[in-house]
ZANUVEX-556832 format. One record per residue (C-alpha): residue in three letters; x, y, z; residue number from 1. Coordinates in Angstrom, 2 decimals, always signed. Layout:
! ZANUVEX-556832
- ALA,X,Y,Z,NUM;
...
END
This chain:
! ZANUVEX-556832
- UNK,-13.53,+29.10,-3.48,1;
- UNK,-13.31,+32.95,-4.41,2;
- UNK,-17.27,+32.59,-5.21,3;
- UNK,-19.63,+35.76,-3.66,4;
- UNK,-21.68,+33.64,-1.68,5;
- UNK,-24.91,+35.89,-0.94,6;
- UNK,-27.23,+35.03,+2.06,7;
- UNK,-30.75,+35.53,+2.14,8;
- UNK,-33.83,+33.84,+4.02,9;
- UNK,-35.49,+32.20,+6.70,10;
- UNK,-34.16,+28.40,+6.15,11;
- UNK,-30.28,+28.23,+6.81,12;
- UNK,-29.51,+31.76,+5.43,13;
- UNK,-29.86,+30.61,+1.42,14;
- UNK,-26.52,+30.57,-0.03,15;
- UNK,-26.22,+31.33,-3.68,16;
- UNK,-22.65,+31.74,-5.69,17;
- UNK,-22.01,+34.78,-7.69,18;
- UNK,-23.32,+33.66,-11.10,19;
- UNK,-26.68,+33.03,-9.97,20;
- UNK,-29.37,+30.67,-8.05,21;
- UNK,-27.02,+27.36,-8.40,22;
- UNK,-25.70,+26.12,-4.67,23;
- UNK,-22.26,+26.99,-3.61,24;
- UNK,-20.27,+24.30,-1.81,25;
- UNK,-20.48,+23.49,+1.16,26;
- UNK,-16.81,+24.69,+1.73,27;
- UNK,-17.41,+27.90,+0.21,28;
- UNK,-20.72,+28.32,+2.26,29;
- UNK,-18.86,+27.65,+5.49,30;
- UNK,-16.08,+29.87,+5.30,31;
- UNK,-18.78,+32.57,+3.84,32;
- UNK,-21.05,+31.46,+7.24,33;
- UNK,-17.58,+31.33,+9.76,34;
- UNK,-15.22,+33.89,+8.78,35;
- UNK,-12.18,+32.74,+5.98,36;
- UNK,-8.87,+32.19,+8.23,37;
- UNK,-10.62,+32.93,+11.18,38;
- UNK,-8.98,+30.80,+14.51,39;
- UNK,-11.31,+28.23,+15.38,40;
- UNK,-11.89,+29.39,+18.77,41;
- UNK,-13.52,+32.55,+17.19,42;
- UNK,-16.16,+30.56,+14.79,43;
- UNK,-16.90,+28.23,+17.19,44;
- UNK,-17.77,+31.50,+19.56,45;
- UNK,-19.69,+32.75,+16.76,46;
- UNK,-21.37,+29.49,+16.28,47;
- UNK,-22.62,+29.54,+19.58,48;
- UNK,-23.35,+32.75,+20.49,49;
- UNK,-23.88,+34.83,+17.19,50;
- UNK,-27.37,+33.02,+17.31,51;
- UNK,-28.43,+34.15,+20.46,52;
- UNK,-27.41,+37.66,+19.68,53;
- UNK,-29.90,+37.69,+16.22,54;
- UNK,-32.57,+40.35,+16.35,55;
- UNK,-35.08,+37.90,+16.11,56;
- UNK,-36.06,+34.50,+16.26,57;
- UNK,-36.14,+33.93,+12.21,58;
- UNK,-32.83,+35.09,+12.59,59;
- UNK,-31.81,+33.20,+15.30,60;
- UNK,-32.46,+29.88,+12.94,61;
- UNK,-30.49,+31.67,+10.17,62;
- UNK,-27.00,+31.54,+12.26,63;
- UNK,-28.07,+28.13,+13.84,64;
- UNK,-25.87,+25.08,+12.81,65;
- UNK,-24.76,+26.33,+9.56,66;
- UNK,-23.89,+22.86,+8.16,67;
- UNK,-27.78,+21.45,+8.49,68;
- UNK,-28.96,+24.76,+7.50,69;
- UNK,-27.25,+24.39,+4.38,70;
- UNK,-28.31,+20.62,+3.42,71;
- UNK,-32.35,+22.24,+4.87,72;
- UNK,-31.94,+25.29,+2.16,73;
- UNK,-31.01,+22.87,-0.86,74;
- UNK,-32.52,+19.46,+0.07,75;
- UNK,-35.96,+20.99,+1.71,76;
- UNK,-36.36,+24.76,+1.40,77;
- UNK,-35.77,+25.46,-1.92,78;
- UNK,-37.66,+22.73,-3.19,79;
- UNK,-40.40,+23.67,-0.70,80;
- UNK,-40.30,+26.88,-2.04,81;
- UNK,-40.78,+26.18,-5.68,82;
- UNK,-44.38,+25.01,-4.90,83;
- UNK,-45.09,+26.79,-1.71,84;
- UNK,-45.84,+30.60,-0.48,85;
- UNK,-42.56,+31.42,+1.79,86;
- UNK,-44.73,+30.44,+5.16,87;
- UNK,-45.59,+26.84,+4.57,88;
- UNK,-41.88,+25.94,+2.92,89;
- UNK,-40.23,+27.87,+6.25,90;
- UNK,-43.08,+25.48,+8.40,91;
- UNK,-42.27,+22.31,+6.18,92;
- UNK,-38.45,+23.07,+6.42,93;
- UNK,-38.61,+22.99,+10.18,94;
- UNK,-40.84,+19.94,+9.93,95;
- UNK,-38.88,+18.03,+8.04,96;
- UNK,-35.41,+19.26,+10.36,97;
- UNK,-37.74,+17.79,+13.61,98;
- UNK,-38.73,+15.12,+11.53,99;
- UNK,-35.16,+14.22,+11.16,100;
- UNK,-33.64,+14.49,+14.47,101;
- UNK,-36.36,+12.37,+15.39,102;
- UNK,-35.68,+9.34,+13.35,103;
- UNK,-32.63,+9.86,+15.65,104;
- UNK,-34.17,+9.82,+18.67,105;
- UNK,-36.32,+7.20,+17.72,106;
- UNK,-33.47,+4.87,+16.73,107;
- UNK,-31.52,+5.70,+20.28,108;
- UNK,-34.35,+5.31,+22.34,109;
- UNK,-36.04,+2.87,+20.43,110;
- UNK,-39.32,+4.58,+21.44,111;
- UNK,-41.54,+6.32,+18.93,112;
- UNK,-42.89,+9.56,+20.38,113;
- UNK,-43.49,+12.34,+18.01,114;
- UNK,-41.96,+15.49,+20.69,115;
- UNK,-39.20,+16.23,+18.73,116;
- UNK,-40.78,+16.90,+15.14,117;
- UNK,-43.49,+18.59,+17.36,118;
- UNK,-41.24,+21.01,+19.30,119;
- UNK,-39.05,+22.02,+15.72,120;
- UNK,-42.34,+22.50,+14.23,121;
- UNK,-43.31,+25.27,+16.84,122;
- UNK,-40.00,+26.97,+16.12,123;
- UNK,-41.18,+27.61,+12.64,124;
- UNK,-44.28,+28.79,+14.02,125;
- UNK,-42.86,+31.17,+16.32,126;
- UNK,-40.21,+32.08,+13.66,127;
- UNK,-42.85,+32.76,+10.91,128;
- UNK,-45.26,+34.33,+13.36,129;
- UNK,-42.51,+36.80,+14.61,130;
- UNK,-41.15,+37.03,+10.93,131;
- UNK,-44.85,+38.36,+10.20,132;
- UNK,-45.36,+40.84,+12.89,133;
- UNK,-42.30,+42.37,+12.57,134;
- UNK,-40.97,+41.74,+15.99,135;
- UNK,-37.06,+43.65,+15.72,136;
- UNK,-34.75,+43.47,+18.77,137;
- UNK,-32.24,+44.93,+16.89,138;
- UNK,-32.09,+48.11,+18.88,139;
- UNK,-31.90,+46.33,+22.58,140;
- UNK,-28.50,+45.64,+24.00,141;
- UNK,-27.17,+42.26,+23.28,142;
- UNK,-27.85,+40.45,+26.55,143;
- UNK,-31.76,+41.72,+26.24,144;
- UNK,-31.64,+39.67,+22.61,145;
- UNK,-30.15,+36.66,+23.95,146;
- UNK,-32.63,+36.60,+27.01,147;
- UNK,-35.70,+36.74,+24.30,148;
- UNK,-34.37,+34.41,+22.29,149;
- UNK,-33.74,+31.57,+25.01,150;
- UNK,-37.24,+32.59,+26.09,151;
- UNK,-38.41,+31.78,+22.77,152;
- UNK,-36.73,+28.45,+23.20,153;
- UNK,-37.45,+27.37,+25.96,154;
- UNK,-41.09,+28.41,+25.82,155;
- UNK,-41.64,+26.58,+22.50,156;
- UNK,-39.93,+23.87,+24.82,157;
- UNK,-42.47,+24.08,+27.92,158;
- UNK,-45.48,+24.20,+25.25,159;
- UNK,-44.25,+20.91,+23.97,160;
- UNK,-42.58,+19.00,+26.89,161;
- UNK,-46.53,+17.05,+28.16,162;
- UNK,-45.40,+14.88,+25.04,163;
- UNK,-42.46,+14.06,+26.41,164;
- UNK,-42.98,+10.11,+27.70,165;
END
């Protein structure tokens, strides 16, 4: 558990242990991602909001859900990223995550309707996009960060929402 765990890149914020490019645990990446001995009250505030508060979108994803990111970064990413230029594994990542959750909402609903894979695939767009052009709100307050990043979401929402049923 004493493992450097370093983070890096678009899909989950890669996690890597000290000696080199194997994965870390998933233990060892969580308490990296939340904060050792931190009260739970605090990482599940930084869980929530840290996200909103990233400079940009990319990084918004990068603090999002740390325990999918981590399964994305070493089940899709990575592998993604073996054959791939960094654009089409980031797009194929957030494929894949839409293409997951939904196979969920397909089996809830029992309706097959492809707005979910859709919508997560837009994120990637947007992410890569703003990745690309540089787009930093790093130097606007905090509540100016979290306004352009719900913005982001809910727009990629509104583009995608005439598939809803």
């Amino acid at each position: 558990m004493d493992e450097q765990v370093q983070m890096s890149g678009i899909a989950g914020g890669g996690a890597r242990s000290a000696r080199g490019r194997e994965p870390v645990s998933l233990q060892a990446y969580l308490e990296h991602r939340l904060g050792r001995g931190r009260p739970w009250w605090r990482q599940t505030y930084d869980v929530l909001v840290g996200p909103l508060l990233a400079p940009s979108f990319a990084g918004f994803w990068r603090l999002w859900n740390p325990v999918w990111g981590y399964y994305l970064l070493y089940w899709c990413y990575r592998p993604a990223r073996r054959v791939l230029p960094r654009a089409a594994a980031v797009l194929m990542t957030f494929a894949a995550s839409g293409l997951a959750h939904n196979l969920l909402a397909v089996a809830l609903s029992r309706r097959v309707n492809p707005f979910v894979t859709v919508w997560f695939t837009l994120y990637g767009v947007v992410a890569v996009v703003s990745d690309a052009l540089g787009m930093d709100l790093s130097r606007f307050p905090g509540p100016v960060r979290v306004a352009v990043n719900l913005a982001y979401l809910a727009g990629c929402y509104l583009l995608v929402s005439p598939l809803l049923p």
